[in-house]
BALOBA-1460 file (C-alpha; in Angstrom, 3 decimals):
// residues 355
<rec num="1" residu="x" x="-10.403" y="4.390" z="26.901"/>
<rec num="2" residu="x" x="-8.139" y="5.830" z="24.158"/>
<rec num="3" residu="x" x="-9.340" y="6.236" z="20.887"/>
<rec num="4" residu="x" x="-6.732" y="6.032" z="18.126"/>
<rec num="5" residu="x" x="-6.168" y="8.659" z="15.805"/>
<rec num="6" residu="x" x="-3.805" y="9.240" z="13.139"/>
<rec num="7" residu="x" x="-2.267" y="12.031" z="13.368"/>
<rec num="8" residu="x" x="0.715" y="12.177" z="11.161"/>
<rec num="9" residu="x" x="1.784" y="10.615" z="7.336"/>
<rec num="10" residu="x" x="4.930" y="10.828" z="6.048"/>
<rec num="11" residu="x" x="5.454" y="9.610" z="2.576"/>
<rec num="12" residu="x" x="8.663" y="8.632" z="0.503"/>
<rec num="13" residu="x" x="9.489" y="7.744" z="-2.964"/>
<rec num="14" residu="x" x="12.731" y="7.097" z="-5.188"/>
<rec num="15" residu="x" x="12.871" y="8.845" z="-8.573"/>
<rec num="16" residu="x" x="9.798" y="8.470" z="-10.938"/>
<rec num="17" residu="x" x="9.899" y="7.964" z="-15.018"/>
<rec num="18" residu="x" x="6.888" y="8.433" z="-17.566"/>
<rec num="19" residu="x" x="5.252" y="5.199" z="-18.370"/>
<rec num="20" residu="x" x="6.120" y="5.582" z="-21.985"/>
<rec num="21" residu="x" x="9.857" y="6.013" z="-21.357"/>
<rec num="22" residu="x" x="9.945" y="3.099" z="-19.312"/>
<rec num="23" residu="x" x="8.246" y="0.995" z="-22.342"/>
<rec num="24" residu="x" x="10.095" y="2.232" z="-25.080"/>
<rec num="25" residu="x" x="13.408" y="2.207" z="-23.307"/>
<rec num="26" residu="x" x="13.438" y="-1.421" z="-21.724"/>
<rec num="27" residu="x" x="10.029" y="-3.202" z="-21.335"/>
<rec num="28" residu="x" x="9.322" y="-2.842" z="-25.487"/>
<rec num="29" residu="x" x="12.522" y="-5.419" z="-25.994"/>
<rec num="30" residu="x" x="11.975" y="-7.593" z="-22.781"/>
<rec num="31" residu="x" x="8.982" y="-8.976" z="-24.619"/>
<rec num="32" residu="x" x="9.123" y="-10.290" z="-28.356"/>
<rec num="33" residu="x" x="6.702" y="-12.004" z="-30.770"/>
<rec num="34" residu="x" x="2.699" y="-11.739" z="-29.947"/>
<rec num="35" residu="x" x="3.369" y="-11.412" z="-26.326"/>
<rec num="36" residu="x" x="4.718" y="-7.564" z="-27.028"/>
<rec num="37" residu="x" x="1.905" y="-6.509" z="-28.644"/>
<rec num="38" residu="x" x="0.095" y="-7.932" z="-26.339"/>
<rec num="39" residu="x" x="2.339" y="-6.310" z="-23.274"/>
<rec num="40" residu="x" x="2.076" y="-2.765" z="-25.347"/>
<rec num="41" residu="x" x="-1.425" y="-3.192" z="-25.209"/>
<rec num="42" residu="x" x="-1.592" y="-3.635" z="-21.023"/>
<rec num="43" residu="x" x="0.656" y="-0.785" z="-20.726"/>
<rec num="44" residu="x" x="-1.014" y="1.281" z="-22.500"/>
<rec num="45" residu="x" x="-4.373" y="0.510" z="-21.140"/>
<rec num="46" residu="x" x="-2.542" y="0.324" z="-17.154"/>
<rec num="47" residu="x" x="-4.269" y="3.901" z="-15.738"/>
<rec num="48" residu="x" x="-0.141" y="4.689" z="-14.882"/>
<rec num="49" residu="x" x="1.761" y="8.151" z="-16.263"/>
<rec num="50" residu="x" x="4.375" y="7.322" z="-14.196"/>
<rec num="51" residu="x" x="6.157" y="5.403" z="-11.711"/>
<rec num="52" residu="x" x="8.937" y="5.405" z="-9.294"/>
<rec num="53" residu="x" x="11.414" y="2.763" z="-8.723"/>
<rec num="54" residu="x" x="14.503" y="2.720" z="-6.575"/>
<rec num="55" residu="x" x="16.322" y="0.632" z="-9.286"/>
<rec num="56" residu="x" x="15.437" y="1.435" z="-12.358"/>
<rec num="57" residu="x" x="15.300" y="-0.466" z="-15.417"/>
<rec num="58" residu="x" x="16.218" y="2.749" z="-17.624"/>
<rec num="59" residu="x" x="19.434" y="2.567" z="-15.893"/>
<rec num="60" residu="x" x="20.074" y="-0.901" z="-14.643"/>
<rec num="61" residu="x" x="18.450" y="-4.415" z="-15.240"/>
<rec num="62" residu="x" x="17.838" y="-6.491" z="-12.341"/>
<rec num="63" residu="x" x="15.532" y="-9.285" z="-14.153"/>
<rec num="64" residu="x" x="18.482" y="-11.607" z="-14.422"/>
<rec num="65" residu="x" x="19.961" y="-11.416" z="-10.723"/>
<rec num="66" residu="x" x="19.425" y="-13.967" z="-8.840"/>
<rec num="67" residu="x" x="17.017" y="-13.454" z="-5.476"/>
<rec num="68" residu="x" x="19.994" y="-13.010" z="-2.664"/>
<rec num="69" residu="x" x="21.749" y="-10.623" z="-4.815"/>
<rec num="70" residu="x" x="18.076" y="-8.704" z="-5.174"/>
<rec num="71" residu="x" x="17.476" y="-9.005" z="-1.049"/>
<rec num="72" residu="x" x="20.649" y="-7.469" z="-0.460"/>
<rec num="73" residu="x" x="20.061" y="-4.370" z="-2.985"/>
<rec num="74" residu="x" x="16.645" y="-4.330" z="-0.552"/>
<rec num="75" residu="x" x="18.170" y="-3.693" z="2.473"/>
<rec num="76" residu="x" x="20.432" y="-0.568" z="0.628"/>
<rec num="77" residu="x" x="17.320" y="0.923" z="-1.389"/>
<rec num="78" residu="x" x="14.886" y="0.309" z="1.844"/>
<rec num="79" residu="x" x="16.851" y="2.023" z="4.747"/>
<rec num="80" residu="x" x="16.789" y="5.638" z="3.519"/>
<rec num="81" residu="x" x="13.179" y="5.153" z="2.211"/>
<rec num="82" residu="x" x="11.899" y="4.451" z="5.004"/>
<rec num="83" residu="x" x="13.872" y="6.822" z="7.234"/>
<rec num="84" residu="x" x="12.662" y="9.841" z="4.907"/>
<rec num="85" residu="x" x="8.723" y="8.161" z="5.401"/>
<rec num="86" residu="x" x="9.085" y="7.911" z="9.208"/>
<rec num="87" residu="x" x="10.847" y="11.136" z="9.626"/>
<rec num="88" residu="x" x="8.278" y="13.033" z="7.875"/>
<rec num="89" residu="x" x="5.285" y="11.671" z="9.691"/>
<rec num="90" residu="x" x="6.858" y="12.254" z="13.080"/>
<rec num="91" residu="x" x="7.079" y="15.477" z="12.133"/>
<rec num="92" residu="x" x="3.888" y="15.953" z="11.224"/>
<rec num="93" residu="x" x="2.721" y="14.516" z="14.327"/>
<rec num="94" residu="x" x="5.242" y="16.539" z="16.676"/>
<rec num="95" residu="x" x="6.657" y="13.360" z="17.961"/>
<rec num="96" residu="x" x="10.265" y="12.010" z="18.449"/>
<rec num="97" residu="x" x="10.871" y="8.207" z="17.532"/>
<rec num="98" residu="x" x="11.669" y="7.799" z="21.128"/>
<rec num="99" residu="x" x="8.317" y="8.232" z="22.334"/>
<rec num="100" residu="x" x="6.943" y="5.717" z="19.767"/>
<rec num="101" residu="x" x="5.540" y="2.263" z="21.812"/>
<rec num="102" residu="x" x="5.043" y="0.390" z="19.234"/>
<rec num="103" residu="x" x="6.707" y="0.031" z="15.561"/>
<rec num="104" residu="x" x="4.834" y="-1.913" z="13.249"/>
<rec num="105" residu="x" x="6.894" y="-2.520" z="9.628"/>
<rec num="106" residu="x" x="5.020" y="-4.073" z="6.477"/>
<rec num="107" residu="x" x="6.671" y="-5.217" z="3.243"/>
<rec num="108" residu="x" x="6.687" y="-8.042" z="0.731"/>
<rec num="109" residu="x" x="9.607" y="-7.357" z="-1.638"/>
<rec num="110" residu="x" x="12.558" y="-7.819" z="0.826"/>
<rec num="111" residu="x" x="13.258" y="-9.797" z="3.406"/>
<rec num="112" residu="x" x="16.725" y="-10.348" z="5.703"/>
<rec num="113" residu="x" x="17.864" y="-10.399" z="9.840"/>
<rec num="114" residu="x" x="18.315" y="-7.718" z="11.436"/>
<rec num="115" residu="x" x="15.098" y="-6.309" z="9.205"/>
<rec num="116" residu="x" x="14.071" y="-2.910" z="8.784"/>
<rec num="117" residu="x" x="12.142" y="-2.823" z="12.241"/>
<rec num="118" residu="x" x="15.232" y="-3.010" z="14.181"/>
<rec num="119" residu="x" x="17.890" y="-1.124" z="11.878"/>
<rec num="120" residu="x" x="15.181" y="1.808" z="11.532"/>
<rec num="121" residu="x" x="14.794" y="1.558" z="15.109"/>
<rec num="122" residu="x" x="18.378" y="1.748" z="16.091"/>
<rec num="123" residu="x" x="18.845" y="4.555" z="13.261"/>
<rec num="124" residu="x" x="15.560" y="6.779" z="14.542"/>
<rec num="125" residu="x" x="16.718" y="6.322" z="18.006"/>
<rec num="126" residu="x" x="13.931" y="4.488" z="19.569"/>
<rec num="127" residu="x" x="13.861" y="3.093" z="23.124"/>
<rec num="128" residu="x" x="14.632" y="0.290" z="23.725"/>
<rec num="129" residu="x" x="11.450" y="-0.804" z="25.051"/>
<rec num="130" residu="x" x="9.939" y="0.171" z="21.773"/>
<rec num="131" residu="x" x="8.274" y="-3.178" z="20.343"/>
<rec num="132" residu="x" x="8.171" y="-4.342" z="16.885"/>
<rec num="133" residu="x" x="6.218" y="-6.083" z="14.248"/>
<rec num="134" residu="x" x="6.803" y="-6.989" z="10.969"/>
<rec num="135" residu="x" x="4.189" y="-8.629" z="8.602"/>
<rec num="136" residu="x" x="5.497" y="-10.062" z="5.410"/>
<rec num="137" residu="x" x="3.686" y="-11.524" z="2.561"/>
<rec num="138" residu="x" x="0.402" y="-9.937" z="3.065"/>
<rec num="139" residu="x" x="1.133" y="-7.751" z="0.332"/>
<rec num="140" residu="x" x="-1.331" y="-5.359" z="-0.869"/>
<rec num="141" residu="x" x="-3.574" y="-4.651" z="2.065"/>
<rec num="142" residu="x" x="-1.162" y="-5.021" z="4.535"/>
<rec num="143" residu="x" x="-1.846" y="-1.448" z="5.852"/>
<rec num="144" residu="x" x="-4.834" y="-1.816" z="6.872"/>
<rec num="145" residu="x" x="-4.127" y="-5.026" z="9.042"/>
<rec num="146" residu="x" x="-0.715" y="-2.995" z="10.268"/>
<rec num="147" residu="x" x="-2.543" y="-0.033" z="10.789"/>
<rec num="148" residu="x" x="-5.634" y="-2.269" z="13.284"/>
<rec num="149" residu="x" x="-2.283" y="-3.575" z="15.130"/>
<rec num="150" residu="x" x="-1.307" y="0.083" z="15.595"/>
<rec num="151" residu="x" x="-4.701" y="0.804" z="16.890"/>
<rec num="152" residu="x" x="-5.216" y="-1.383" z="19.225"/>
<rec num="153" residu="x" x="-1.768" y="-0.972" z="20.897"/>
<rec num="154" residu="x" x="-2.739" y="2.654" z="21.364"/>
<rec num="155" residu="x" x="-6.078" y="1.552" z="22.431"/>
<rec num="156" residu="x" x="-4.756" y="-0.814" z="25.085"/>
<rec num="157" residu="x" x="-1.358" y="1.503" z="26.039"/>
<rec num="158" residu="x" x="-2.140" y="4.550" z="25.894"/>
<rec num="159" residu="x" x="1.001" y="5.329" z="23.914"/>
<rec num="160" residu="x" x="1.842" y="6.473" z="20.398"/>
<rec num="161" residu="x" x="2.325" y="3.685" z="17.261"/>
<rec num="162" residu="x" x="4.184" y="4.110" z="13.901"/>
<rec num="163" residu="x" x="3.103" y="2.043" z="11.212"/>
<rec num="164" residu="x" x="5.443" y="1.888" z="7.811"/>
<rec num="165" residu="x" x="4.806" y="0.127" z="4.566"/>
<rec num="166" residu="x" x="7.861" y="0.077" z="2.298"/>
<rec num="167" residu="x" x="8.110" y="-2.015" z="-1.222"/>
<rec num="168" residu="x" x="10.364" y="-2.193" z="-3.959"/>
<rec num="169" residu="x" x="8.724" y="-3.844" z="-6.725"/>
<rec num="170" residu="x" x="11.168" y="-2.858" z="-8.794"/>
<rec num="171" residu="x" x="13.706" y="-5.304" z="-7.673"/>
<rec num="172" residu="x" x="11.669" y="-8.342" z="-8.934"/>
<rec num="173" residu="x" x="11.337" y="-7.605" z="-13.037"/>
<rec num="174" residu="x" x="11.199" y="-11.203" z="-14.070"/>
<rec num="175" residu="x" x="13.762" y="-12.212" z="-16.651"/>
<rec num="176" residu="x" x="12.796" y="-12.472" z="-20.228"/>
<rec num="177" residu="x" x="13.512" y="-16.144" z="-20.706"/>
<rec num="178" residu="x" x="10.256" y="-16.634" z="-17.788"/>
<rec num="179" residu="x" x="7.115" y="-17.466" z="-18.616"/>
<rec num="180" residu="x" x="5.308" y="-13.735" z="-19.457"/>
<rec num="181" residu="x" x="1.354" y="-14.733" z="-19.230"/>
<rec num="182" residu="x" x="-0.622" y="-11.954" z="-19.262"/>
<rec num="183" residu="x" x="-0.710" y="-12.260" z="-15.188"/>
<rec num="184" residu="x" x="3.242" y="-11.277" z="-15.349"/>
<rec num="185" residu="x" x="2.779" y="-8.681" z="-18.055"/>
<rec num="186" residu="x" x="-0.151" y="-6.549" z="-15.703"/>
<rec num="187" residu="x" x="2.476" y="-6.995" z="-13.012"/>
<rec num="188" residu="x" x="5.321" y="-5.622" z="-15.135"/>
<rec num="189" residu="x" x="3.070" y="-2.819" z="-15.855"/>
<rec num="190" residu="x" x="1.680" y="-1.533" z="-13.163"/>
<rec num="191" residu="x" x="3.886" y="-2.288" z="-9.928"/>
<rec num="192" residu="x" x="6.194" y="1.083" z="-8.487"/>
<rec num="193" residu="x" x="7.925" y="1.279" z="-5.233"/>
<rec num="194" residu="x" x="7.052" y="3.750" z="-2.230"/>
<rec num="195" residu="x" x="7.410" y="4.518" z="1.519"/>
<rec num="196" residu="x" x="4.381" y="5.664" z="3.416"/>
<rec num="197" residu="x" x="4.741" y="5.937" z="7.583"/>
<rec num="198" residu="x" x="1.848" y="6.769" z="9.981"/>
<rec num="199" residu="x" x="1.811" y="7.826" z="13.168"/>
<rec num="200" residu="x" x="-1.561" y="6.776" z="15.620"/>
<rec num="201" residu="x" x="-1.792" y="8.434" z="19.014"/>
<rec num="202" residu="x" x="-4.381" y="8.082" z="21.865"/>
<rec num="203" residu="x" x="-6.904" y="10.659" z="21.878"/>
<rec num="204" residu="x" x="-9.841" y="11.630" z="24.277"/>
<rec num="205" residu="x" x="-13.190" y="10.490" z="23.182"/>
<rec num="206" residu="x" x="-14.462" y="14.196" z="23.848"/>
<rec num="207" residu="x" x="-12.833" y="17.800" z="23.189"/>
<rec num="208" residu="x" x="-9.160" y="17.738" z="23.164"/>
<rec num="209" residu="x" x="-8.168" y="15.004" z="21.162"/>
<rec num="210" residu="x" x="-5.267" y="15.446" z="18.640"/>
<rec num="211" residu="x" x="-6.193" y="16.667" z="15.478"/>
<rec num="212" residu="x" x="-6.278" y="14.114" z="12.446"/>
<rec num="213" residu="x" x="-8.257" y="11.036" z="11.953"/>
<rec num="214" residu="x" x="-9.924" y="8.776" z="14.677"/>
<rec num="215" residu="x" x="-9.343" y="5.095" z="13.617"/>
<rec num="216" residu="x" x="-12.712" y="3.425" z="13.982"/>
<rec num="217" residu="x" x="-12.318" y="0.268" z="13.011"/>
<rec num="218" residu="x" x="-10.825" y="-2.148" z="10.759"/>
<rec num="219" residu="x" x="-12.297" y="-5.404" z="9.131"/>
<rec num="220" residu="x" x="-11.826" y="-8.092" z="6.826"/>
<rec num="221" residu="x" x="-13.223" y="-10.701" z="4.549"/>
<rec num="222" residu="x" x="-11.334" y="-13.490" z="3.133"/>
<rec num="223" residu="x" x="-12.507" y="-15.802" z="0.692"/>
<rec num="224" residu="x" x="-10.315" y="-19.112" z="0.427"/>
<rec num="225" residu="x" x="-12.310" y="-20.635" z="-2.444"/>
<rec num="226" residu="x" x="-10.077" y="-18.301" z="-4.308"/>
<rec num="227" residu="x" x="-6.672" y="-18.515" z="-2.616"/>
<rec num="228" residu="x" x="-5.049" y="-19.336" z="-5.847"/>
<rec num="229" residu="x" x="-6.374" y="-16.014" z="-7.786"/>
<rec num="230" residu="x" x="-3.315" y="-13.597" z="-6.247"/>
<rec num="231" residu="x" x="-0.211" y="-14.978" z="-5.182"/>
<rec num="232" residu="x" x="3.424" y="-14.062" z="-4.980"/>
<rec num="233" residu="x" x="5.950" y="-16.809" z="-4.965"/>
<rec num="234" residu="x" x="9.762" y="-16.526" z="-4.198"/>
<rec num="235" residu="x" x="11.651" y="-17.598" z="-7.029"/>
<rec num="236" residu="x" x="15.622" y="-18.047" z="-7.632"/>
<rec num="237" residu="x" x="14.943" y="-14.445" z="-9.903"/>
<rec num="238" residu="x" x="12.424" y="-12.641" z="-7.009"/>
<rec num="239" residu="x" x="9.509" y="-12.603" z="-6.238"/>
<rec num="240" residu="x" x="6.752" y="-13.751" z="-9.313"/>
<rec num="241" residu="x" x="3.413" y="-12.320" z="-9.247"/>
<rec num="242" residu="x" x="0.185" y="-14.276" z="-10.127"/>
<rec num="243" residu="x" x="-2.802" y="-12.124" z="-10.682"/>
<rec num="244" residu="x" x="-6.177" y="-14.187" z="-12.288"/>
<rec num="245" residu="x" x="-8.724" y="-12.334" z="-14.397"/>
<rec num="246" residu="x" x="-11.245" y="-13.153" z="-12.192"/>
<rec num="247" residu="x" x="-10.128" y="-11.235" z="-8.699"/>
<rec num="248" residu="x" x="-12.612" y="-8.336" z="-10.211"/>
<rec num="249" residu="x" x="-15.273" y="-10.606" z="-9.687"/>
<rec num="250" residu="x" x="-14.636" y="-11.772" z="-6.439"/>
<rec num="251" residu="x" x="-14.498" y="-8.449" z="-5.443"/>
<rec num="252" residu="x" x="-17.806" y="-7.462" z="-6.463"/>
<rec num="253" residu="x" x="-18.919" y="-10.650" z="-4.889"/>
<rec num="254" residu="x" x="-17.528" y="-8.972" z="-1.387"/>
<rec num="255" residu="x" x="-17.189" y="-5.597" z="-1.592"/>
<rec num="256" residu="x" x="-20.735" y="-4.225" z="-0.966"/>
<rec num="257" residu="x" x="-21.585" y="-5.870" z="1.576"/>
<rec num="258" residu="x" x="-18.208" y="-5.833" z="3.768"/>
<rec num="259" residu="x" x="-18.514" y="-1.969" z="3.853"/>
<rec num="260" residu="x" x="-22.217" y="-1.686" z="4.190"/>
<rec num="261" residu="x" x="-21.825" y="-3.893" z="7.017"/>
<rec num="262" residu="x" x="-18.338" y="-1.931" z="8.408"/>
<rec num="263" residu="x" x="-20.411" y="1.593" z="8.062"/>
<rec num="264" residu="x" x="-24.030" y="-0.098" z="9.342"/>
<rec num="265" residu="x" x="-21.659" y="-0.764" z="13.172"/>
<rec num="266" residu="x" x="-21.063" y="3.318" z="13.397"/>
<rec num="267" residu="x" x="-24.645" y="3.934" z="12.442"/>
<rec num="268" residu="x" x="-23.559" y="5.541" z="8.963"/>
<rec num="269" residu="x" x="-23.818" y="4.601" z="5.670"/>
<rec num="270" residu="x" x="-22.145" y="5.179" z="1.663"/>
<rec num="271" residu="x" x="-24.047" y="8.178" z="1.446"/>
<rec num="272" residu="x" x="-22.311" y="9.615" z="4.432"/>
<rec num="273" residu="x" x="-18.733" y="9.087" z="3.169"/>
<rec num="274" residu="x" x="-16.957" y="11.631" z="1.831"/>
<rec num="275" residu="x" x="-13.717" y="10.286" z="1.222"/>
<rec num="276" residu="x" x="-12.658" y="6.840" z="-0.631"/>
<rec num="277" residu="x" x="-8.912" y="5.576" z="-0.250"/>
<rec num="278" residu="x" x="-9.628" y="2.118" z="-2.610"/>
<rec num="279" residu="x" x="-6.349" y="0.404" z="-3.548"/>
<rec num="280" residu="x" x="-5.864" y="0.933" z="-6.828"/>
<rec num="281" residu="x" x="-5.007" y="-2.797" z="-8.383"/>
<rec num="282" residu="x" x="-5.764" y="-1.700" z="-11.566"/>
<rec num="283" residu="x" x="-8.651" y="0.165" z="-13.770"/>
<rec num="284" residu="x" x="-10.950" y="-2.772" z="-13.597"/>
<rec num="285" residu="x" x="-10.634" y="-3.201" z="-9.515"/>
<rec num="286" residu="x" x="-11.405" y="0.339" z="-9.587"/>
<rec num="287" residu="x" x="-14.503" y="0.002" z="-12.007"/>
<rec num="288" residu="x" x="-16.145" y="-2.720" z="-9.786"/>
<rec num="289" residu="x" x="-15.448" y="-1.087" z="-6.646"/>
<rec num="290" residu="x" x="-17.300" y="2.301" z="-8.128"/>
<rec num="291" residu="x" x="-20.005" y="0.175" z="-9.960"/>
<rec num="292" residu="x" x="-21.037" y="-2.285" z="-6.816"/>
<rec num="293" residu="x" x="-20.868" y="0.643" z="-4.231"/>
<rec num="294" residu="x" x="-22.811" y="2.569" z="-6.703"/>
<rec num="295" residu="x" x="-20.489" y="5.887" z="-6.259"/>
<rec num="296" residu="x" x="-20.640" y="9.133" z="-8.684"/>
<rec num="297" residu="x" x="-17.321" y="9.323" z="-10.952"/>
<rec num="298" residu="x" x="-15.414" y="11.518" z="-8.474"/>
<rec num="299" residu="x" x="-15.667" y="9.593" z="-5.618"/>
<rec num="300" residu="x" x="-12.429" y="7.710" z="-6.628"/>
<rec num="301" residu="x" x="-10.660" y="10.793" z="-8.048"/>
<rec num="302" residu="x" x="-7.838" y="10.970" z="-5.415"/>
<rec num="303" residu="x" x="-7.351" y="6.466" z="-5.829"/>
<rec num="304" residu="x" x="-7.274" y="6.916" z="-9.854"/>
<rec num="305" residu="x" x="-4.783" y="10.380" z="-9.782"/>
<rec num="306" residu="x" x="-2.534" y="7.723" z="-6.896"/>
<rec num="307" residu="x" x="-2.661" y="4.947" z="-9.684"/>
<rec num="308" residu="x" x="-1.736" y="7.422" z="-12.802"/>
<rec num="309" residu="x" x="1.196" y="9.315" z="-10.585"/>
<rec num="310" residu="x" x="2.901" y="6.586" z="-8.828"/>
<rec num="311" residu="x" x="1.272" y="3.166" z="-9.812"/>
<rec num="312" residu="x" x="0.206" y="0.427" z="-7.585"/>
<rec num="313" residu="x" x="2.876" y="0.619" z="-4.965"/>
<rec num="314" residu="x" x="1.198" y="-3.057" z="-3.384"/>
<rec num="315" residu="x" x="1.068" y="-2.069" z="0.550"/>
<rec num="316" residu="x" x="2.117" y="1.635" z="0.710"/>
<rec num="317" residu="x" x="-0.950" y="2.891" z="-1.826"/>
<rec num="318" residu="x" x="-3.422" y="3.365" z="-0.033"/>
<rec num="319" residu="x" x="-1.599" y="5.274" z="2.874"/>
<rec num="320" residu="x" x="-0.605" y="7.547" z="-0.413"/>
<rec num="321" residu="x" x="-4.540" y="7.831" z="-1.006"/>
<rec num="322" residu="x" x="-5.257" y="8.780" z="2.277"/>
<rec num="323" residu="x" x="-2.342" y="11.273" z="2.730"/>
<rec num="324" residu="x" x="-3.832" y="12.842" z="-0.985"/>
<rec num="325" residu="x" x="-7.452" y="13.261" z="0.631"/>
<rec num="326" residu="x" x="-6.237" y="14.520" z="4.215"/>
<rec num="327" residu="x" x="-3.924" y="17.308" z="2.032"/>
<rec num="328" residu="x" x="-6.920" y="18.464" z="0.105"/>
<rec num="329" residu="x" x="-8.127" y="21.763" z="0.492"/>
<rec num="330" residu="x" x="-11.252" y="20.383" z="2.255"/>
<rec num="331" residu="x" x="-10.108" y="17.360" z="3.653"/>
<rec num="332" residu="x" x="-13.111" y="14.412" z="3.874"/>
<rec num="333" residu="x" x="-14.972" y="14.086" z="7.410"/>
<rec num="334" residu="x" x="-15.395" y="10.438" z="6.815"/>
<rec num="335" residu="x" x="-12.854" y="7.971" z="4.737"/>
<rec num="336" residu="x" x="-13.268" y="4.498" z="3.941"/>
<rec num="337" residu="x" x="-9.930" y="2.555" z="3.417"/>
<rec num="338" residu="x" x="-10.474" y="-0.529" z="0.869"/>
<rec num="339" residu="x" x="-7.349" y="-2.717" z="-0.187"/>
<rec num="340" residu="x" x="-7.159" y="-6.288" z="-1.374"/>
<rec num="341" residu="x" x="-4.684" y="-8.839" z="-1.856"/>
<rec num="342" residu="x" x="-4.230" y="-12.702" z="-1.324"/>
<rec num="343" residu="x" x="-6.509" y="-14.471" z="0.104"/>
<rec num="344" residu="x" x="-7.930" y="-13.593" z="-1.468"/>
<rec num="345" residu="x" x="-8.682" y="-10.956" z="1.025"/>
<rec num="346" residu="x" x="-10.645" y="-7.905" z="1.260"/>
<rec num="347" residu="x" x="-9.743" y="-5.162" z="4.656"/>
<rec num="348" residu="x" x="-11.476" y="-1.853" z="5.067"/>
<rec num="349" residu="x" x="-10.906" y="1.107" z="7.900"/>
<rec num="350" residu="x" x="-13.124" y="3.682" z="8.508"/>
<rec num="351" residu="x" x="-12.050" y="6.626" z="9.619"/>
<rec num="352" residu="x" x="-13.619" y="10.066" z="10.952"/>
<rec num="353" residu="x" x="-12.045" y="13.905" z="10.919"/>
<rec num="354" residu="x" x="-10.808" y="14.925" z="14.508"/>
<rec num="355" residu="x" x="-10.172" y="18.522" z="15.172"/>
């Protein structure tokens, strides 16, 4: 049987600006009264340098558009983002998009007919017996899901898979005149928009198998008590965001025991990972993640440098982790994907070094 193994990442992102610029030079008068000291206070306390966003507020403001006229700026900003992504990681994999099986597309911030599955498709020059997925609305952790799909259609085939997650946050700033709780502020203040494509391949379960990482397995926990603490409703401006205080605690509720059970099924355990890809939602999902999994400070180095570069990017992130740790001068034997979103939902991966 095949095992999957990614083999390639390819990553893609629109122009960045400093955190700072982007609250002096538009986000300082969006808010007024309490509510900006309050929002100056979540900025500055957001774990983000700097972010990158296809249209940018610096230069043009979207918050009052309505949501067709934001879906259609998608499908312009989108295309070449995810071209660049997939290019790169086909690359790195030494494949053509023709010999790609399966195409698997995730994103939450745009939606339209033909989507980017089939335009990418058509563009890359895939078969035409290439087939594609596209999840929508899973939003944060939709990688991991996309990236299980991926697996087992390698698994199953015995033929090559690209996964890509592409978001624009950017293109859903909510207008002024909208309700800004603090949910809507953390949103405003941490969200950035990125491209990330991997490539999975069948490899032998002895010598010879492509080099990169062997996909071991993927699993989830979702608690629906909480359904209500993330969500992300279409509006006539975008998309809103609704983020609760308490999704930290949830998580530490979960988290523990979803990966001591994941690692316990290859006969590992924490002590034994090397790497940590952990979806940076923001410092506190970070804290609890370190604090319940009881890792030393620098185990979440690369997720906290992803979050302070490029912000939370919702599903691309934590392919951005990953490609940080797999670039690293010594490059983790073992990696545990986390990433959490609505649901509310917790997914991890674990992955091993091939080659």
């Amino acid at each position: 049987m095949a095992v999957p193994v990614i083999a390639g990442l390819g990553t893609a992102q629109p122009p960045g600006a400093a955190q700072d610029e982007l609250w002096e030079g538009f986000f300082s008068r969006h808010f007024s009264g309490t509510t900006r000291a309050l929002a100056e206070r979540i900025f500055a306390n957001s774990g983000v340098t700097r972010r990158q966003a296809a249209v940018n507020p610096l230069l043009e403001d979207v918050s009052e558009w309505p949501t067709e006229r934001r879906m259609r700026r998608y499908q312009v900003e989108a295309l070449p983002l995810g071209k660049e992504a997939v290019g790169r990681a086909l690359t790195s994999a030494g494949l053509a998009a023709g010999d790609i099986g399966l195409f698997v597309v995730c994103s939450c911030t745009g939606y339209a007919t033909p989507g980017l599955d089939i335009l990418l498709a058509r563009d890359l020059g895939m078969a035409p017996d290439t087939q594609r997925m596209f999840v929508g609305h899973m939003g944060c952790y939709a990688a991991l899901p996309g990236l299980g799909a991926a697996a087992d259609f390698v698994t199953a085939r015995g033929r090559p898979a690209l996964l890509l997650c592409a978001e624009l946050t950017s293109l859903h700033i909510q207008p002024a005149s909208a309700r800004m709780d603090t949910q809507q502020i953390v949103s405003h203040a941490l969200f950035s928009d990125a491209a990330v494509a991997a490539v999975v391949v069948p490899g032998a379960a002895g010598p010879g198998s492509p080099v990169g990482y062997a996909l071991r397995e993927v699993t989830s926990v979702t608690d629906t008590s909480t359904a209500d603490h993330m969500t992300w409703d279409v509006t006539d401006t975008g998309f809103r965001m609704g983020l609760s205080p308490k999704v930290p605690q949830v998580l530490s509720t979960h988290v523990r025991g979803l990966v001591d059970d994941l690692l316990a099924r290859h006969g590992t355990g924490i002590a034994e990972v090397d790497g940590w890809a952990v979806h940076p939602g923001g410092p506190r999902i970070l804290n609890v993640v370190e604090r319940e999994l009881a890792l030393p400070p620098e185990a979440l180095g690369a997720s906290r440098a992803t979050l302070d570069e490029h912000g939370n990017c919702s599903s691309p992130t934590v392919l951005l982790i990953l490609d940080r740790l797999v670039r690293a001068a010594v490059p983790p034997r073992r990696i545990v994907m986390l990433a959490f979103g609505p649901g509310l939902t917790l997914y991890a991966a674990l992955l091993e070094r091939r080659g």
